[in-house]
N, CA, C and O atoms as a DFTB+ gen file, in Angstrom:
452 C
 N C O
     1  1       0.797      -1.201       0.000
     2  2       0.000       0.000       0.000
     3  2       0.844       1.272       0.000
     4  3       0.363       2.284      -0.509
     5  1       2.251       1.301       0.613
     6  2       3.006       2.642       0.444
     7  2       3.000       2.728      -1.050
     8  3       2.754       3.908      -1.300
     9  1       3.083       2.356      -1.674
    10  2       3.234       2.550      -3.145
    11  2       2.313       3.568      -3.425
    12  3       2.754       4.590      -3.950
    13  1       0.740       3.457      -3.098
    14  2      -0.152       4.201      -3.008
    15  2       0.227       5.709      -2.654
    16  3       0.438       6.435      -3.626
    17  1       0.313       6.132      -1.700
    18  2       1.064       7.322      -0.895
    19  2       2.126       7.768      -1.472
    20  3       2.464       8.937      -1.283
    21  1       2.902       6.876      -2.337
    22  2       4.304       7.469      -3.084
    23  2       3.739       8.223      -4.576
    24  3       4.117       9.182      -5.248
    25  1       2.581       7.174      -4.677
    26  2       2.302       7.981      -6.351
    27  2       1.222       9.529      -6.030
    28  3       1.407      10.554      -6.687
    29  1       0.292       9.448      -5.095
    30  2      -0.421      10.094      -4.786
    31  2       0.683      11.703      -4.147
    32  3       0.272      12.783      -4.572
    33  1       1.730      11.739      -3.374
    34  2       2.769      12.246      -3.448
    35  2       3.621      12.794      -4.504
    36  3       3.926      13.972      -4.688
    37  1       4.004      11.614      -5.259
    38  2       4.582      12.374      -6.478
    39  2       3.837      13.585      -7.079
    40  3       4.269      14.734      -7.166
    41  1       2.570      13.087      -7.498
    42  2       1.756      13.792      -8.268
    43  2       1.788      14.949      -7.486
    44  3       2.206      15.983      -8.009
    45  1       1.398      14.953      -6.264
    46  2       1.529      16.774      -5.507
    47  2       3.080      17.283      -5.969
    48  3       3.092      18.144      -6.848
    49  1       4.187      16.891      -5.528
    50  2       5.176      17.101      -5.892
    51  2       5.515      17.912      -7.317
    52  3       5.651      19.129      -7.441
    53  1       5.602      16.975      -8.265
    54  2       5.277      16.891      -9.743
    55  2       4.566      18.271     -10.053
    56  3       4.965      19.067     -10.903
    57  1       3.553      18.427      -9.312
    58  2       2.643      19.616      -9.754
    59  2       2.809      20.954      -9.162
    60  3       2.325      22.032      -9.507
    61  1       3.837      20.555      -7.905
    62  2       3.867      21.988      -7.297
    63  2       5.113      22.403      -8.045
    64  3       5.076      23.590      -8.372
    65  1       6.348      21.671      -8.453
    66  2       7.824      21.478      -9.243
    67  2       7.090      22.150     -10.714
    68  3       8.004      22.440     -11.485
    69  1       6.002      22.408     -11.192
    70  2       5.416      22.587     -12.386
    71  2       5.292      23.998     -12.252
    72  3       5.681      24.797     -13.104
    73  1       4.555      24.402     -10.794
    74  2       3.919      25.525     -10.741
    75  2       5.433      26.194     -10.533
    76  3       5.955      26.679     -11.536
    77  1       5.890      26.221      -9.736
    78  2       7.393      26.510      -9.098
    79  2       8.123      27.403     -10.641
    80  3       8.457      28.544     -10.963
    81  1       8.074      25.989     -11.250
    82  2       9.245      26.619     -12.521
    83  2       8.377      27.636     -14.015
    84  3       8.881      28.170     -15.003
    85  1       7.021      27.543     -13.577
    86  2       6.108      28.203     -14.451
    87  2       6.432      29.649     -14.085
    88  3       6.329      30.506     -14.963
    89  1       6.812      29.978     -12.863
    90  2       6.712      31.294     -12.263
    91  2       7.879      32.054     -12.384
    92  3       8.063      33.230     -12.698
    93  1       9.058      30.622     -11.891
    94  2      10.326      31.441     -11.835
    95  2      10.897      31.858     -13.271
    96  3      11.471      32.932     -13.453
    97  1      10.679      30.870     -14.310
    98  2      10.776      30.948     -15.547
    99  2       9.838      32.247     -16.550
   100  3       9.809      32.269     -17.780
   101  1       9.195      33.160     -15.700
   102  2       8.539      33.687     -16.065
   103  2       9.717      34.932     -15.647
   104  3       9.886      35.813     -16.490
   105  1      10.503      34.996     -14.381
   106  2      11.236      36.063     -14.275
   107  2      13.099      35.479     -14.533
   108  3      13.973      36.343     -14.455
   109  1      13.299      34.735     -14.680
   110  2      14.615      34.003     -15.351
   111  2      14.543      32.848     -16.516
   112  3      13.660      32.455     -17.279
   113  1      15.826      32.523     -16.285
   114  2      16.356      32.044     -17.150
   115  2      15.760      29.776     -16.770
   116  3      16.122      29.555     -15.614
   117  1      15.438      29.127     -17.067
   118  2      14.976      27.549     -17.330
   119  2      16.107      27.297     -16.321
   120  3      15.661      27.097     -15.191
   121  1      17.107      27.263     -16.389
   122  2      18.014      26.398     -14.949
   123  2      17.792      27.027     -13.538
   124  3      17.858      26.370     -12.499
   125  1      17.515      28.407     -13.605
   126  2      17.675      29.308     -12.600
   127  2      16.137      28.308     -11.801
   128  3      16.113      27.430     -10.938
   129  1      15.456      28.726     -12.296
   130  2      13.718      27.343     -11.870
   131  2      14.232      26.448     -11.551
   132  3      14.340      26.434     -10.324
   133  1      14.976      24.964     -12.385
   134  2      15.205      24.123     -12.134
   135  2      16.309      24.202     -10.623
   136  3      15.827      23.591      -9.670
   137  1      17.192      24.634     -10.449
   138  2      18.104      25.390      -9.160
   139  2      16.750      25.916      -8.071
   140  3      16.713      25.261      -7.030
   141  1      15.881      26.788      -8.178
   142  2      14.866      26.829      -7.173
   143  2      14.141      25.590      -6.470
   144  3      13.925      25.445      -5.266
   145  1      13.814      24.719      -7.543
   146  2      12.925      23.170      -6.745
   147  2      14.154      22.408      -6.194
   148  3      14.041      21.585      -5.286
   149  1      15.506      22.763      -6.868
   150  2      16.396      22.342      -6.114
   151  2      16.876      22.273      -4.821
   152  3      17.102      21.304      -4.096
   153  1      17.000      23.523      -4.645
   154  2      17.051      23.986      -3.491
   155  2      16.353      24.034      -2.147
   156  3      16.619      23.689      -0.995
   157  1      15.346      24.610      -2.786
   158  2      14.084      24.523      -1.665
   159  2      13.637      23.069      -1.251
   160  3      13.540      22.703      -0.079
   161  1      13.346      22.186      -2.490
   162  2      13.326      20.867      -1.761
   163  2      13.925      20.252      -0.856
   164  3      13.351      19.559      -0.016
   165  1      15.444      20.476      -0.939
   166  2      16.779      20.185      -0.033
   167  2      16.521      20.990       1.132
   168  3      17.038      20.659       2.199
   169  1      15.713      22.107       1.049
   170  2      15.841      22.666       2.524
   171  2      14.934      22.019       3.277
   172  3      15.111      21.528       4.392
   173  1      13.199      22.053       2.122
   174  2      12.303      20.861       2.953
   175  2      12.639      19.307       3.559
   176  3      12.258      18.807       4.617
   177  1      13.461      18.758       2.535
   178  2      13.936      17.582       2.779
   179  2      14.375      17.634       4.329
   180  3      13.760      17.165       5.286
   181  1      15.752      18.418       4.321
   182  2      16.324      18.658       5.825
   183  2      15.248      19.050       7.087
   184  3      15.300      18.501       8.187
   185  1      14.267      20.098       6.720
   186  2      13.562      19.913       8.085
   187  2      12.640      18.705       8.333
   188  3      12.176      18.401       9.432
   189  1      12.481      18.204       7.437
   190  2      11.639      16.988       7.434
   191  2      12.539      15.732       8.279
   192  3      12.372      15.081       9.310
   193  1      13.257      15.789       7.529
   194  2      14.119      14.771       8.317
   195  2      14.737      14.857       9.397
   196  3      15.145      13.797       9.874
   197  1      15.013      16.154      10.145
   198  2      15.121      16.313      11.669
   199  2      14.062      16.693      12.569
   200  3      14.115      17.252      13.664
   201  1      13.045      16.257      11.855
   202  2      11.658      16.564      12.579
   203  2      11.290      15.006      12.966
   204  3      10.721      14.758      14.029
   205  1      11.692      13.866      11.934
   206  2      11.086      12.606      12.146
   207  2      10.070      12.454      12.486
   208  3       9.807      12.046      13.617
   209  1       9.053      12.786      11.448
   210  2       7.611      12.714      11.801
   211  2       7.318      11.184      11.864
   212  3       7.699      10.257      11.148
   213  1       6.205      11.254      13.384
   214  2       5.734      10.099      13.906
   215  2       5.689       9.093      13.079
   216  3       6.309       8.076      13.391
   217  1       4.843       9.143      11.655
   218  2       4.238       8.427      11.449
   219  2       5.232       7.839       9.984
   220  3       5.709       8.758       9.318
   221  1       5.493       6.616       9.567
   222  2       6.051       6.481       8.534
   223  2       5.849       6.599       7.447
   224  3       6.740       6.667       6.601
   225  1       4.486       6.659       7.181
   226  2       3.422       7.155       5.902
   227  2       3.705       8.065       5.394
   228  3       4.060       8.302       4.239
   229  1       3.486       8.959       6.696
   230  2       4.008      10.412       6.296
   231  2       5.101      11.091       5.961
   232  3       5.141      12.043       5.181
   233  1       6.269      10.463       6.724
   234  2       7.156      11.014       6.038
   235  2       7.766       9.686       4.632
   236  3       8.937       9.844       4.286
   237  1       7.228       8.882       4.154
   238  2       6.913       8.395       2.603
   239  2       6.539       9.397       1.621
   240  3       6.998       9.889       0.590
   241  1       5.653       9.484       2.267
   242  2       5.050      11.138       1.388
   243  2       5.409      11.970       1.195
   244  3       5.239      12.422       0.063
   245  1       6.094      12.668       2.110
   246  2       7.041      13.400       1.642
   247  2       8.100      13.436       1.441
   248  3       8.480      14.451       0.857
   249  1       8.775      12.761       1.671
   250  2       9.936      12.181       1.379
   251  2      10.340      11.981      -0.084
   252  3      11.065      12.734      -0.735
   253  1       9.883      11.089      -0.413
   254  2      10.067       9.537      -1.134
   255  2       8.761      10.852      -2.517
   256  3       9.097      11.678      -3.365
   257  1       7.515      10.426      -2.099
   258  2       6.389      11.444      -2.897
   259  2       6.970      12.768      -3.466
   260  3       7.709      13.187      -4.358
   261  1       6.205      13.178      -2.434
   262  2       6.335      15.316      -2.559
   263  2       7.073      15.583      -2.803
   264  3       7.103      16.350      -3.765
   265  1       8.532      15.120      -2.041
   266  2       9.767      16.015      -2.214
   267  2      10.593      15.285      -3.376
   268  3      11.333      16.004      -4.048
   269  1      10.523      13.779      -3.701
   270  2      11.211      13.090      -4.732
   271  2      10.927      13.594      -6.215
   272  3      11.676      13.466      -7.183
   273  1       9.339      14.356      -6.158
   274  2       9.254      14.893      -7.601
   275  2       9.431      15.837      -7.812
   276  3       9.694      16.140      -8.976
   277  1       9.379      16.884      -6.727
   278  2       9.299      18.417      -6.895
   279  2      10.955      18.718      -7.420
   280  3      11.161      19.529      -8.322
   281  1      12.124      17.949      -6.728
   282  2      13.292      18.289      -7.196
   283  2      13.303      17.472      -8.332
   284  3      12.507      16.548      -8.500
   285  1      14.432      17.878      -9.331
   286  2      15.081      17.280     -10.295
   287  2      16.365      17.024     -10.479
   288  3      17.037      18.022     -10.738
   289  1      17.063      15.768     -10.418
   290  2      18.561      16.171     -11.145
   291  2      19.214      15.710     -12.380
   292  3      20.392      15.740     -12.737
   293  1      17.702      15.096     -13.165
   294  2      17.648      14.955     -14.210
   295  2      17.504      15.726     -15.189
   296  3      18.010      15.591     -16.303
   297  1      16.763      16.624     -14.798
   298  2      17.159      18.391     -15.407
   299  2      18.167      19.202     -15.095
   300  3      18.500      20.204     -15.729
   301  1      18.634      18.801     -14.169
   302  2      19.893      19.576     -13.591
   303  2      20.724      19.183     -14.385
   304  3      21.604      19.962     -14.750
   305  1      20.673      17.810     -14.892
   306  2      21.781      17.618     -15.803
   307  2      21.803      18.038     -17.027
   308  3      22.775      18.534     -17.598
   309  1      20.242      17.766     -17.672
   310  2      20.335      18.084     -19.049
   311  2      20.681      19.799     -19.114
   312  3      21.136      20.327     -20.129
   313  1      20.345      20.626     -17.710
   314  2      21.064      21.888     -18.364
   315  2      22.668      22.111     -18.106
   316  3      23.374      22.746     -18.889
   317  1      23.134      21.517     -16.932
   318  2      24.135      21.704     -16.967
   319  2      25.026      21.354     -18.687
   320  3      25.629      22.154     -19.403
   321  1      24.792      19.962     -18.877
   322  2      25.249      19.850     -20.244
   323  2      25.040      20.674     -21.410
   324  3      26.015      20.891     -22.129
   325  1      23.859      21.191     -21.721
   326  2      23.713      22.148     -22.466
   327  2      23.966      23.523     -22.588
   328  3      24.060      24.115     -23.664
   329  1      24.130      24.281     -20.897
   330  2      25.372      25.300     -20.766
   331  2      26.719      25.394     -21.291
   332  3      27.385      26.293     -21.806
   333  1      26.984      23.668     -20.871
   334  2      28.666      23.770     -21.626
   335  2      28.845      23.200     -22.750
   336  3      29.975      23.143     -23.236
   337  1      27.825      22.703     -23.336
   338  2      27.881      22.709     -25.201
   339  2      27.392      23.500     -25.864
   340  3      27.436      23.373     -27.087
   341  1      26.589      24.878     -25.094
   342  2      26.993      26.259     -25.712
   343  2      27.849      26.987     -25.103
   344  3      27.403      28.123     -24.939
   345  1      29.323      26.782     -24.519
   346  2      30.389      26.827     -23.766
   347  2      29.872      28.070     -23.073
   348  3      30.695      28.985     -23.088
   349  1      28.790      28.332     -22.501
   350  2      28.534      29.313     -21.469
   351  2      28.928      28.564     -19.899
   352  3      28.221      27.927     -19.119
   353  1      30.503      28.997     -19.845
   354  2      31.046      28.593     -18.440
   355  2      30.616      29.313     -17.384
   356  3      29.994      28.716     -16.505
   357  1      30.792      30.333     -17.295
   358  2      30.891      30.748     -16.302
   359  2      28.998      30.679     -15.646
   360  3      28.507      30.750     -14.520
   361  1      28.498      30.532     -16.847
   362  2      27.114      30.070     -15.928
   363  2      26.574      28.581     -15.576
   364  3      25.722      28.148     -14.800
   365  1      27.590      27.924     -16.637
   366  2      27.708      26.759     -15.810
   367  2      27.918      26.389     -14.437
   368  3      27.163      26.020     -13.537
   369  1      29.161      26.591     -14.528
   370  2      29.806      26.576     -12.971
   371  2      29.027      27.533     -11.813
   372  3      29.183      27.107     -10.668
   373  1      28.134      28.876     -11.945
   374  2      27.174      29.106     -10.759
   375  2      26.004      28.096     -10.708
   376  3      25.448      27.944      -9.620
   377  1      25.602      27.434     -11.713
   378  2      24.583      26.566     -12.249
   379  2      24.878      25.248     -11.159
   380  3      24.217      24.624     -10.328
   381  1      25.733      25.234     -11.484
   382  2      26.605      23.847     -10.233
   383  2      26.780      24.038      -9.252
   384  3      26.240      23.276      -8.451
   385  1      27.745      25.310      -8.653
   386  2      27.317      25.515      -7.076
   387  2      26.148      26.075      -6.510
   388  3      26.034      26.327      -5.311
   389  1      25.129      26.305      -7.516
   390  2      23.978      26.774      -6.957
   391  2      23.032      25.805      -6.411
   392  3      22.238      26.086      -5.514
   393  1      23.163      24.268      -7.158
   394  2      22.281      23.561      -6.899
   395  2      22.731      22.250      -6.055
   396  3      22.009      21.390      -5.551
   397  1      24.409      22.380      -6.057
   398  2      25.361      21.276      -5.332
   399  2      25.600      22.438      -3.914
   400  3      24.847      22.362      -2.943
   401  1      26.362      23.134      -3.955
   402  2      26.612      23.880      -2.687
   403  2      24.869      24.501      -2.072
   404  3      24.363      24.359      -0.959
   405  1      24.365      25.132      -3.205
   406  2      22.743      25.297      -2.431
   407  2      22.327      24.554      -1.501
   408  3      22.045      24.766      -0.322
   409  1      22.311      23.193      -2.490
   410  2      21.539      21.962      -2.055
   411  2      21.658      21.819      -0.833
   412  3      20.693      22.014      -0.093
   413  1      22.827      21.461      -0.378
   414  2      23.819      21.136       0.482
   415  2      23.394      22.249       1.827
   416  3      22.661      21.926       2.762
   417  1      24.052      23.617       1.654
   418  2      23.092      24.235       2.680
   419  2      21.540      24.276       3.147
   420  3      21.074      24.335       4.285
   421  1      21.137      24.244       2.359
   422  2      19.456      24.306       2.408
   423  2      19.056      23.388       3.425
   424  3      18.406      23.590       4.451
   425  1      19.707      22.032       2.824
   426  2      19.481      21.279       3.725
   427  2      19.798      21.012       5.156
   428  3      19.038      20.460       5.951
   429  1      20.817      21.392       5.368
   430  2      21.694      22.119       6.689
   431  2      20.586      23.090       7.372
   432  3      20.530      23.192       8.597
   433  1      19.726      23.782       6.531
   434  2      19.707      24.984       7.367
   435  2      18.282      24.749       7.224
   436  3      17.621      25.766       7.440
   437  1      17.525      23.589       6.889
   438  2      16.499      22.929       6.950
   439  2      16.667      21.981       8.670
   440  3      16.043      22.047       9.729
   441  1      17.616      21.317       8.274
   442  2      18.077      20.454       9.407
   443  2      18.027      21.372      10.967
   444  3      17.685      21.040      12.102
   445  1      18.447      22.416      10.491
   446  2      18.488      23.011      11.862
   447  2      17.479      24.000      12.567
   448  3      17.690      24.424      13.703
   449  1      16.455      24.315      11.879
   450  2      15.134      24.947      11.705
   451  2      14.701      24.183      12.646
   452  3      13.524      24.249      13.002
C-alpha cells in the first residue's frame, strides 16, 4: 500500500515542481527554476528529516512522494550539459554551485530549523 502514498505524493510534488518553474521561468532564465525546486526541496527535505515525523506514511510522502518529484537532477543535468555545449562557463559553474553547494546548505539549514 506505500506505493499508493508514493504515487499520490509524487503527483503533488510533480505539480507543485510545475507551478514553481512556471513562475520562476517567467522572471529568469529555465536552470535558474530548475536550481529553485532544487534547493528549496533540499531545505524541505532537511527539516523533514530532523523533525522525524511520527508516522512512517508520512514522512513516505514526503519524502520519497512530494519532495522526490518536486526536485530534479535529471534536469539539472540536461542543463548543466547544455550550458557547456553552448560553452557558457561561467554560468555553468554558478549553475553547479547553486544547486550542489545550495543543495547542500538548504538542507543544513532545513536540518536546523
Amino acid at each position: 500500500m506505500e506505493w499508493i502514498i508514493v504515487a499520490i505524493g509524487g503527483g503533488v510534488g510533480a505539480t507543485l515542481r510545475y507551478l514553481v518553474q512556471l513562475l520562476v521561468k517567467r522572471m529568469m532564465a529555465s536552470y535558474w527554476a530548475t536550481a529553485s525546486v532544487n534547493v528549496l526541496g533540499s531545505l524541505l527535505l532537511g527539516f523533514a528529516s530532523h523533525e522525524a515525523i511520527d508516522s512512517s506514511s508520512m514522512m513516505t510522502f514526503l519524502t520519497v512522494g512530494v519532495l522526490g518529484a518536486f526536485t530534479t537532477f535529471s534536469t539539472f543535468a540536461f542543463e548543466m550539459v547544455n550550458l557547456m555545449d553552448t560553452k557558457k562557463w561561467g554560468t555553468a559553474c554558478l549553475n553547479l554551485s547553486t544547486n550542489l553547494i545550495g543543495g547542500i546548505m538548504a538542507f543544513s539549514m532545513g536540518w536546523i530549523l
